[in-house]
C-alpha positions as CSV (number, residue, x, y, z in Angstrom):
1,X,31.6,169.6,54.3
2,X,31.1,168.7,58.0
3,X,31.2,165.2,58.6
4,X,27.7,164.2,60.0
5,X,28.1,160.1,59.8
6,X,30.2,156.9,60.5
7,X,30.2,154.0,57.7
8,X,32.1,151.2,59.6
9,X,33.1,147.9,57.7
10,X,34.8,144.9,58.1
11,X,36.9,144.0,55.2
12,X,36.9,140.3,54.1
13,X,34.2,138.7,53.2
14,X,32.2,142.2,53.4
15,X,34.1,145.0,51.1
16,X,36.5,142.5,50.0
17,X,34.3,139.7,48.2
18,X,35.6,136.2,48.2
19,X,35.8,135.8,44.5
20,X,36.7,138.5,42.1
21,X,35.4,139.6,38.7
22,X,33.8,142.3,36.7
23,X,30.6,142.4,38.6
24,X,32.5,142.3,41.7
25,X,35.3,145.3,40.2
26,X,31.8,147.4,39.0
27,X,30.5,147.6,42.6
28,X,33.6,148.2,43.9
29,X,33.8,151.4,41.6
30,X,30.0,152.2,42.6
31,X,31.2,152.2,46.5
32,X,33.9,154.8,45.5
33,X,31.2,156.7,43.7
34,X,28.4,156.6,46.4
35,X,31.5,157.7,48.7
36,X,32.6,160.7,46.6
37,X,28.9,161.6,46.3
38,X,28.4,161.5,50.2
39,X,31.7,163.7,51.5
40,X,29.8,163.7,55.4
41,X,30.5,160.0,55.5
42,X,33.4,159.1,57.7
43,X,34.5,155.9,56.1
44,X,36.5,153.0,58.5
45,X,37.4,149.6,57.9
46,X,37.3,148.0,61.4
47,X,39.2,144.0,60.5
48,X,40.8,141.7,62.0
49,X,43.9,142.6,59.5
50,X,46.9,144.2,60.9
51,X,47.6,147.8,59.4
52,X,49.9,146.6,56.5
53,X,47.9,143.9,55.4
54,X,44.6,146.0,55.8
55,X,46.7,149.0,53.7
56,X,47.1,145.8,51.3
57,X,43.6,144.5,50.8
58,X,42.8,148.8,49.6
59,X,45.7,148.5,46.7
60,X,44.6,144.8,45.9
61,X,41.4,145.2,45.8
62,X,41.2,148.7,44.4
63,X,38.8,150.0,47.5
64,X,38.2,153.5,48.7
65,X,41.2,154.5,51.7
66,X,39.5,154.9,54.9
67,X,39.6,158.1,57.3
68,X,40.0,155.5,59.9
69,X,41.8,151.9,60.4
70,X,40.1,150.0,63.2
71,X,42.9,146.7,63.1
72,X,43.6,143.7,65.0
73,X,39.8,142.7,65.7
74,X,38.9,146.1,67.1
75,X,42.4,146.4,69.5
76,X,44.2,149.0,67.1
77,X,42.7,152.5,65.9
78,X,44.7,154.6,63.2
79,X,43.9,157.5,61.8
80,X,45.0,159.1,58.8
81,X,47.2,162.0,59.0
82,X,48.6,163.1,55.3
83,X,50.1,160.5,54.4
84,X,50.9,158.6,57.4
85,X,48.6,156.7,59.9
86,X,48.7,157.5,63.5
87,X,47.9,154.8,66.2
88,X,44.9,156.5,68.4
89,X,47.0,157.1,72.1
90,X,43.7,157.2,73.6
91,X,42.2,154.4,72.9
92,X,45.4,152.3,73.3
93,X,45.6,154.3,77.0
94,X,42.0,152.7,77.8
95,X,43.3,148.8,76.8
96,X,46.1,149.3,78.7
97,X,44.0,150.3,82.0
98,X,41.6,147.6,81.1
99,X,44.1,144.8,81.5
100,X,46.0,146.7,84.3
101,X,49.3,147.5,82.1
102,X,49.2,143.8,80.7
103,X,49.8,143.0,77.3
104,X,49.5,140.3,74.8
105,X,52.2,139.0,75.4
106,X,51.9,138.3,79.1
107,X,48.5,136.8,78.1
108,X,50.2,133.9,76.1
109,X,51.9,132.2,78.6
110,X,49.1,132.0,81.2
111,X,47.0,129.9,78.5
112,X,49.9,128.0,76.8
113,X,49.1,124.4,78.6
114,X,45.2,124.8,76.7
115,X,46.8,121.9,74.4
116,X,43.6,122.7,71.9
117,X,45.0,126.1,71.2
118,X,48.1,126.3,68.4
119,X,49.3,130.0,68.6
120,X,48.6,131.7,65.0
121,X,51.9,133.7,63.6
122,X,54.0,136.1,64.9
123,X,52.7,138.9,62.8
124,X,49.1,138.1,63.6
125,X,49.9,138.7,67.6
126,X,49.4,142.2,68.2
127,X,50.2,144.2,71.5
128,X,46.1,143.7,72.0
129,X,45.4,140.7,70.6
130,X,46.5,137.0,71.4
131,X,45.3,134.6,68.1
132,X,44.6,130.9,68.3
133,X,43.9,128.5,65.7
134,X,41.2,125.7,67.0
135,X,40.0,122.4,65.2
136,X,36.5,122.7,63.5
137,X,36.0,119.3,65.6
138,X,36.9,121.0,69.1
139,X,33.6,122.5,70.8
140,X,34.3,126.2,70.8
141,X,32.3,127.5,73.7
142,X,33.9,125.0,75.9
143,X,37.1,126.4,75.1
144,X,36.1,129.7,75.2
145,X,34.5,129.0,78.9
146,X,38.2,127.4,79.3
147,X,40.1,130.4,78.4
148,X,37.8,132.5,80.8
149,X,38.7,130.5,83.5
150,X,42.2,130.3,82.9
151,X,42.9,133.9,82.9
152,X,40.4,134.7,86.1
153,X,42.2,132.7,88.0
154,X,44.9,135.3,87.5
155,X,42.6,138.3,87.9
156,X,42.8,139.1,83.8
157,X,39.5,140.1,82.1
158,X,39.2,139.0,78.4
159,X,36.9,139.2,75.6
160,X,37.5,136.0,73.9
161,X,36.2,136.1,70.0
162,X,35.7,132.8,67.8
163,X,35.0,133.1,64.5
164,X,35.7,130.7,61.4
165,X,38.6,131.1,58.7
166,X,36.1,129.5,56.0
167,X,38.9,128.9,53.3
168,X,40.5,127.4,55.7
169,X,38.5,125.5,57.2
170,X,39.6,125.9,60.7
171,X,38.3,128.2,63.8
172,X,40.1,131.2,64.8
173,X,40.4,132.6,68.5
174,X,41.3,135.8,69.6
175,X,42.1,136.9,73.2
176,X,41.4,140.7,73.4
177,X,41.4,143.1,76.5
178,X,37.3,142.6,77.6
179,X,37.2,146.8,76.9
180,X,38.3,145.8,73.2
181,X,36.1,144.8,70.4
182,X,34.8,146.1,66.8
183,X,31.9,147.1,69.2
184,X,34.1,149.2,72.0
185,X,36.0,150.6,68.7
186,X,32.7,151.6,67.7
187,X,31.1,152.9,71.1
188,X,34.9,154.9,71.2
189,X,34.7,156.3,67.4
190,X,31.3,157.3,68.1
191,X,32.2,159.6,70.8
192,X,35.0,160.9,69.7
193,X,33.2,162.3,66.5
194,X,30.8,163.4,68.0
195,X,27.6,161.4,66.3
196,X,24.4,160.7,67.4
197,X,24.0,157.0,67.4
198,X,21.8,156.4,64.3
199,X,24.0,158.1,62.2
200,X,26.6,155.3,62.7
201,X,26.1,152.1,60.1
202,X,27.9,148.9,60.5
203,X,28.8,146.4,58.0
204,X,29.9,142.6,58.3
205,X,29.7,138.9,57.6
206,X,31.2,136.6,60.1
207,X,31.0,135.9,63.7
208,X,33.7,138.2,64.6
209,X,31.2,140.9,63.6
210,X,28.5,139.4,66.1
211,X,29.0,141.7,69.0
212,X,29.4,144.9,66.6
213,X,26.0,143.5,64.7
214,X,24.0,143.5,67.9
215,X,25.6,146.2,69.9
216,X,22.5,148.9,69.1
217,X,24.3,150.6,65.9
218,X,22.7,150.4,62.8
219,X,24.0,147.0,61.2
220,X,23.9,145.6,58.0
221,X,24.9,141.6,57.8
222,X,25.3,141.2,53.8
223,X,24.0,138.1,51.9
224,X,27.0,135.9,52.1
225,X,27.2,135.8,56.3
226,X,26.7,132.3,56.9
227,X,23.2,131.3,58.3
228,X,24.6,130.5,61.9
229,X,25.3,133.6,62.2
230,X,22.2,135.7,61.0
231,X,20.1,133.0,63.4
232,X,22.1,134.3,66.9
233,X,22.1,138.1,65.4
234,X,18.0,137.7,65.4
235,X,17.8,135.5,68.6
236,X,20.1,138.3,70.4
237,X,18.4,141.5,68.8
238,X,15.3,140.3,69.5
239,X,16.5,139.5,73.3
240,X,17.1,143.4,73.3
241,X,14.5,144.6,71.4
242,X,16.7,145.8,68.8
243,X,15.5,144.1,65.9
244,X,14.5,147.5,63.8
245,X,18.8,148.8,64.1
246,X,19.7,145.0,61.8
247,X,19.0,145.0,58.2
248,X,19.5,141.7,56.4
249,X,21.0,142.4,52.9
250,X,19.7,140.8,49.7
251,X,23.2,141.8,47.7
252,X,26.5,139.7,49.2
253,X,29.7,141.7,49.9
254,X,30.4,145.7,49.3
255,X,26.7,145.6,47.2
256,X,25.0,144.4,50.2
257,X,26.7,147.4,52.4
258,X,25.6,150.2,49.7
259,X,21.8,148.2,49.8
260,X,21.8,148.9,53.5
261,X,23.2,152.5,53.5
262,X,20.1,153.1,51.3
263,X,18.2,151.4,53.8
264,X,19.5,153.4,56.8
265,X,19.4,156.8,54.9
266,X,23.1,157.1,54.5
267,X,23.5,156.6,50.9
268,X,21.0,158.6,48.8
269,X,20.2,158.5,45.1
């Protein structure tokens, strides 16, 4: 069957709930159903998970495999050949240009004197993506503004990304090429499959899924996305005039994303 349609989803906190159970197991086996029911569906999980951990949320969790690994907050496309996964040249070649042959790690020294930033783990810095931890207490969008500065000083473009690790309780800051993003990943699948634009859905809950939710595709922010987020998705859609491409789920987690397939015609009965 010829694949006519892109279901894009972050993984925690959207298809990966944050508590587990039998309800949550059932509509985890309903996903796989509506999935095998709908073989035009392109399925990808675009996270902010590296490939290994991403490949280990599917086993732990029991989820349908994707067609397409969009890892490393948008930075990272792999697509699945047999049984392997194949990083996407292309889209890697367009990063590269977009921070004129930098990587991450040339990034890390030009912001190492920020003294609000602690560096995350070594595994969670990709060749993409510079990641931050940041107090709760510290104002964000001043260090955001910070990090901007720092790095136009050198002539280095950057989409910087905050978002919250709720279990956690601390914020989270990732320094991507400004070409990269769920949304560019998006905008990039898009065209490379060949879709018209409302054929693509997108699914999240945080407020690293803020620039995917209001980038024009159809969106669906399920239950459990915390209020501070749903307020800036309406203020900026209705800024664009996009309000009619959000749909607000009732559900929480992967039954929210089926509730808005069914709202966007994806998923039929």
């Amino acid at each position: 069957m010829q694949k006519d349609a892109l279901l894009a989803c972050d993984m925690d906190g959207t298809v990966i709930p944050l508590e587990t159970g039998k309800e949550r197991d059932g509509e985890i086996r309903e996903f796989h159903r509506l999935l095998a029911k709908h073989e035009n569906v392109v399925l990808a999980y675009v996270t902010g998970r590296h490939l290994e951990l991403g490949l280990a949320g599917v086993a732990r969790y029991r989820l349908p495999m994707p067609d397409i690994f969009v890892c490393d907050v948008g930075t990272t496309i792999y697509g699945r050949a047999q049984k392997d996964w194949v990083v996407d040249e292309e889209y890697r070649q367009e990063l590269l240009q977009s921070w004129h042959g930098l990587i991450g790690a040339d990034i890390g020294p030009l912001l190492e004197t920020i003294s609000v930033l602690t560096a995350q783990e070594e595994e969670r810095q990709k060749e993409f993506k510079q990641s931050y931890y940041v107090s709760r207490d510290v104002d964000y969008r001043q260090v955001i503004r910070l990090i901007h500065d720092r790095l136009l000083s050198r002539d280095v473009r950057a989409n910087v990304i905050y978002s919250v690790d709720g279990k956690k309780n601390i914020g989270l800051v990732d320094v991507l090429p400004e070409a990269a993003a769920k949304d560019s990943a998006l905008v990039y699948l898009r065209k490379k499959l060949g879709l018209e634009k409302d054929r693509v859905v997108y699914g999240g809950d945080s407020g690293n899924d803020l620039q995917a939710f209001v980038s024009g595709f159809n969106a669906i922010v399920v239950n459990n996305t915390p209020e501070a987020v749903k307020e800036e998705v309406r203020r900026q859609t209705r800024e664009k005039g996009i309000e009619e491409r959000i749909y607000f789920a009732i559900a929480n987690y992967v039954q929210g994303v089926m509730e808005g397939c069914f709202h966007f015609n994806m998923f039929r009965r």
